[in-house]
C-alpha positions as CSV (number, residue, x, y, z in Angstrom):
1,X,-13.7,14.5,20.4
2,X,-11.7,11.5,18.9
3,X,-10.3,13.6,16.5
4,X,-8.7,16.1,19.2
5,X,-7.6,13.1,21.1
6,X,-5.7,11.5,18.4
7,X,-4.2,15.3,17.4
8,X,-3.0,15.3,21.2
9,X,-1.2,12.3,21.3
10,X,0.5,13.0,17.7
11,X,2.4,16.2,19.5
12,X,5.9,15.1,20.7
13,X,8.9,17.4,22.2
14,X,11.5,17.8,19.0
15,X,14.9,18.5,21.3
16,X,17.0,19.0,18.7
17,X,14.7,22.0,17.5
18,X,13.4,22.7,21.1
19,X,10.2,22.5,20.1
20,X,6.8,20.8,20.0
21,X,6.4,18.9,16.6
22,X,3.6,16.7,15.3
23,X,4.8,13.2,14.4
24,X,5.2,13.0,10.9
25,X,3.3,9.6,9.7
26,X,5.4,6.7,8.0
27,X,4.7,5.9,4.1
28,X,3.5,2.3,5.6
29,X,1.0,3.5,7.6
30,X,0.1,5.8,4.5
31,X,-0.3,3.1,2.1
32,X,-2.2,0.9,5.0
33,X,-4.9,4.2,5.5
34,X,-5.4,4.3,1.6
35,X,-5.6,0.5,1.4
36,X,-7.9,0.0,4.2
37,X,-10.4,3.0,2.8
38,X,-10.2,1.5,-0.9
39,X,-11.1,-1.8,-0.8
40,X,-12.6,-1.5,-3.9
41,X,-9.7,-0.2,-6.1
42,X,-7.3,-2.2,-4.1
43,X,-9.2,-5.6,-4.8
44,X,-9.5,-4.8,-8.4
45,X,-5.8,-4.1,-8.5
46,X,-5.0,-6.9,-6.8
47,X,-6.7,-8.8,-9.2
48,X,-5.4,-7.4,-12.4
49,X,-1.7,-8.3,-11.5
50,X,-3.2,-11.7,-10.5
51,X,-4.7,-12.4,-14.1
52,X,-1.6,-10.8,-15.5
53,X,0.9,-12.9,-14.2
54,X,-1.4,-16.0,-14.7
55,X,-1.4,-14.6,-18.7
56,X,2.1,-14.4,-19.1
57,X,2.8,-18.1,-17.6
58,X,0.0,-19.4,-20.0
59,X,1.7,-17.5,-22.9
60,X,4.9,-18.7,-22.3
61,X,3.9,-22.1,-21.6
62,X,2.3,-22.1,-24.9
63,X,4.8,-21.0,-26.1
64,X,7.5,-23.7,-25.4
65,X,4.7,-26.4,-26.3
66,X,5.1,-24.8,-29.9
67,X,8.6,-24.7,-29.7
68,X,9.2,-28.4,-28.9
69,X,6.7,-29.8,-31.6
């Protein structure tokens, strides 16, 4: 029943067409459905760009320690 409500309320009048058109969803709310139903993937993702980023800045760092010795 849920389902048929939320199908309902998607239907709006087009008048440009003069029509009834479902209400095409935004690519936010996309990404926020497939983030919100793969907390898994999204938390290891999150992660990996995390440790990246902290890798580079050790590299570099290292890096300019070598250079000024």
């Amino acid at each position: 029943m849920e389902y048929a409500k939320d199908e309902i309320f998607q239907i709006r009048y087009n008048t440009k067409l003069n029509r009834l058109q479902i209400k095409q969803e935004s690519w936010t709310s996309k990404i926020y459905k497939k983030i919100k139903n793969h907390k898994l993937l999204t938390t290891i993702i999150i992660c990996l760009l995390i440790f990246s980023t902290a890798n580079i800045i050790m590299i570099y760092n290292f890096i300019e320690i070598l250079q000024s010795i």
